[in-house]
N, C-alpha and C positions, 0 to 999 in steps of 0.2 A: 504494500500500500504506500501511495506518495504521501509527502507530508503535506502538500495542499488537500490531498483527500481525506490524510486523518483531520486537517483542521477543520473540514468540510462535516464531517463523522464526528469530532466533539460539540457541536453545533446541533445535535439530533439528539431528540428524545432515545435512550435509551431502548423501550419499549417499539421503535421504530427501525431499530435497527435489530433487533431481533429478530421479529417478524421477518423482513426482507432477507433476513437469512435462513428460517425455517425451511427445515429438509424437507418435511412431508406435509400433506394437510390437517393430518391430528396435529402435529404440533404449533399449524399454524392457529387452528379453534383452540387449542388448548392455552395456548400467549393469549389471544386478546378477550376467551373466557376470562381468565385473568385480573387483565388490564378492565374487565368491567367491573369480577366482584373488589375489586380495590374502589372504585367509585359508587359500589351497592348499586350495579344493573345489572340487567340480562334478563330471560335469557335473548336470543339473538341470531339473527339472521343474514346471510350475503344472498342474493340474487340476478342471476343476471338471466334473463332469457330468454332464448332462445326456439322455445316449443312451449306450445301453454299446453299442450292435451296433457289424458293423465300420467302419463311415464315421465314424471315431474322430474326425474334421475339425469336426463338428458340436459339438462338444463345446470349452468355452474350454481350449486345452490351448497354452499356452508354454512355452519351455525351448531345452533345445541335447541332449535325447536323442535321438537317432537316429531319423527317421521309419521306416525299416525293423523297431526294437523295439516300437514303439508301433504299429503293423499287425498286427503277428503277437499283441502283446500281447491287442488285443482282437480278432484275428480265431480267437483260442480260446476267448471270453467269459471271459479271465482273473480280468476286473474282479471278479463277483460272488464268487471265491474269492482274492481278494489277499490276503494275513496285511497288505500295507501300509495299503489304504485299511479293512481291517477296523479296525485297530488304532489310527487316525488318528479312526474313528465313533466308537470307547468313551476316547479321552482329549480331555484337554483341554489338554496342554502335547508337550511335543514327546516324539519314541518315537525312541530309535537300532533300527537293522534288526541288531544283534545281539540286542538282544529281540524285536523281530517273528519273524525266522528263528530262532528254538529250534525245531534241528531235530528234539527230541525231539517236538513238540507241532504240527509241523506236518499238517496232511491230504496223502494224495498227491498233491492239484491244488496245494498248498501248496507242494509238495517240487518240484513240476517248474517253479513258476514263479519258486522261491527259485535252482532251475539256471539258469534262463534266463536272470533276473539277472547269477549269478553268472558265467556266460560274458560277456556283455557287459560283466562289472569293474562291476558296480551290485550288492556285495555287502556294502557297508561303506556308511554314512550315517545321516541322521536323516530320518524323516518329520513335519512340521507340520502340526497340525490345522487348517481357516478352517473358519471358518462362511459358508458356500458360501446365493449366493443363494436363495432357494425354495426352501430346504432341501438343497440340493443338495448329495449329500457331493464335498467339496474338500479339495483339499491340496497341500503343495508338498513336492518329494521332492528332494534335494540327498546324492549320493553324496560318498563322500569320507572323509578322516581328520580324524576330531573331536577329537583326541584332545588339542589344543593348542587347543581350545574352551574356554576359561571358562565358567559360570554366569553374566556379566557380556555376556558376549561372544553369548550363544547368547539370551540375553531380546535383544538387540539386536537380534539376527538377525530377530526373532518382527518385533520393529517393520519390520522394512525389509522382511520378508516380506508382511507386510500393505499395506504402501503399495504392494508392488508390485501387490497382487492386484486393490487398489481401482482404480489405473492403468490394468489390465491389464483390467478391466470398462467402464472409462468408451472405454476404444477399440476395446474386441472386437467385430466386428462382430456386430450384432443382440441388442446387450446393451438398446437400449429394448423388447426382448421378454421382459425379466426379471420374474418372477412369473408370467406367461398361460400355463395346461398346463389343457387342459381345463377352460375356462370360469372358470379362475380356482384351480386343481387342487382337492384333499382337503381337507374341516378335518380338525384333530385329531384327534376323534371316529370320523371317517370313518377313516382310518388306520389306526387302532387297531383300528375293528373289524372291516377286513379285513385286519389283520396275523393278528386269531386264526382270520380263517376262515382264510389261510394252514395255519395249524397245526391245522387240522383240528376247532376248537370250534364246536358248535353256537350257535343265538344264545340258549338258556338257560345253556349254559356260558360266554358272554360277558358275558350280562346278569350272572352272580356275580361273575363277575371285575370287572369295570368298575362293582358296584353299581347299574343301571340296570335299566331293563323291558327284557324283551324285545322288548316292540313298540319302544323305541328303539331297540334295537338292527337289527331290522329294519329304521325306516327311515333309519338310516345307510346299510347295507347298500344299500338301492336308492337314495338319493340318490348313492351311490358308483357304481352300474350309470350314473345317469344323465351322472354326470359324464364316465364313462369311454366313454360309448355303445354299450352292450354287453347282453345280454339276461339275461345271468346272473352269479351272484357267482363262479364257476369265472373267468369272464372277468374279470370286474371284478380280481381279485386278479393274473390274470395280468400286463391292461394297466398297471396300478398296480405291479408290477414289475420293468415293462421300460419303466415313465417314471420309474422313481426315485421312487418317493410313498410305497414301504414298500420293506423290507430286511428279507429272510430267512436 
């Protein structure tokens, strides 16, 4: 190691530097198990996903919640109606689950997944946003009493959150398959304009929206069929759905 990099490395939490060097994944859950009950939280959760059906295993998912909760989670297709991972898409710093679960504001798939929680004692915490490989929505969910959390304390958290998730990438099995989903998946573009066929616009009400021709938009639309290998835009939007490459 150089001496610029040790000064770099006495400059880091401890507990971050662990982590990043964690051989296996118990011992990466087992460090920031840890590094919670020092702070009296948990338990806790990494998500990053990739597949919402039920073979929830396919998906980079650490922690110490219950295999039993996370089966049943997604064997309702929870996921697509979480108030948590919705809430986690539209910020960018951390959300405690007393603003997620306003129970004034929740939907009834809202309501039953905020009970299911709320039986398991997973009804009090913070959810942290990652920006999750290939776009993938991620995040790490940590129950618990925040309430002897600082502003000090909780950006800290943010960093050792992140070291884990990077960790937690470089050993997850078949993480050298990150970025490859259908040939390389969606551009932007692509996305986009079958987020609005989602929503039911034609491609002259996308072409105004998006300021483009329609003939682009068209061949978005079918560059997007091709991607997806599918014969129509019905499909394409579905496949695109249920690989995570748009959110409705």
């Amino acid at each position: 190691m150089s001496a610029a990099t040790q000064r770099h490395d006495d400059c880091l939490p401890e507990i971050i530097l662990e982590i990043g060097r964690a051989p296996d994944t118990k011992t990466l859950v087992a460090l920031f198990r840890h590094y919670l009950d020092e702070n009296s939280l948990g338990p806790f959760t990494l998500a990053e996903i990739c597949s919402a059906g039920e073979d929830w295993r396919k998906n980079l998912i650490l922690g110490t919640i219950p295999n039993a909760y996370l089966e049943e989670y997604f064997a309702t297709n929870s996921f697509f109606d979480s108030p948590t991972f919705r809430a986690t898409q539209y910020s960018c710093k951390p959300v405690s689950f007393d603003k997620i679960f306003d129970i004034a504001l929740l939907s009834r798939r809202g309501h039953k997944i905020y009970n299911r929680a709320k039986r398991a004692g997973f009804e009090h915490g913070y959810c942290f946003p990652l920006k999750g490989r290939s776009c993938r929505p991620t995040m790490m969910y940590i129950s618990g009493d925040f309430k002897n959390i600082d502003a000090q304390a909780l950006m800290l958290m943010e960093m050792v959150i992140l070291a884990f998730y990077r960790r937690a990438c470089d050993l997850f099995p078949g993480s050298e398959l990150q970025g490859i989903r259908h040939n390389g998946g969606l551009s932007d573009r692509e996305r986009e304009t079958l987020s609005w066929v989602a929503q039911g616009k034609t491609d002259w009400e996308i072409a105004q929206l998006l300021e483009i021709s329609e003939r682009t938009v068209h061949y978005h639309i079918e560059n997007a069929k091709k991607k997806m290998m599918v014969p129509t835009r019905l499909q394409a939007v579905v496949e695109a759905i249920r690989n995570l490459e748009i959110l409705i």
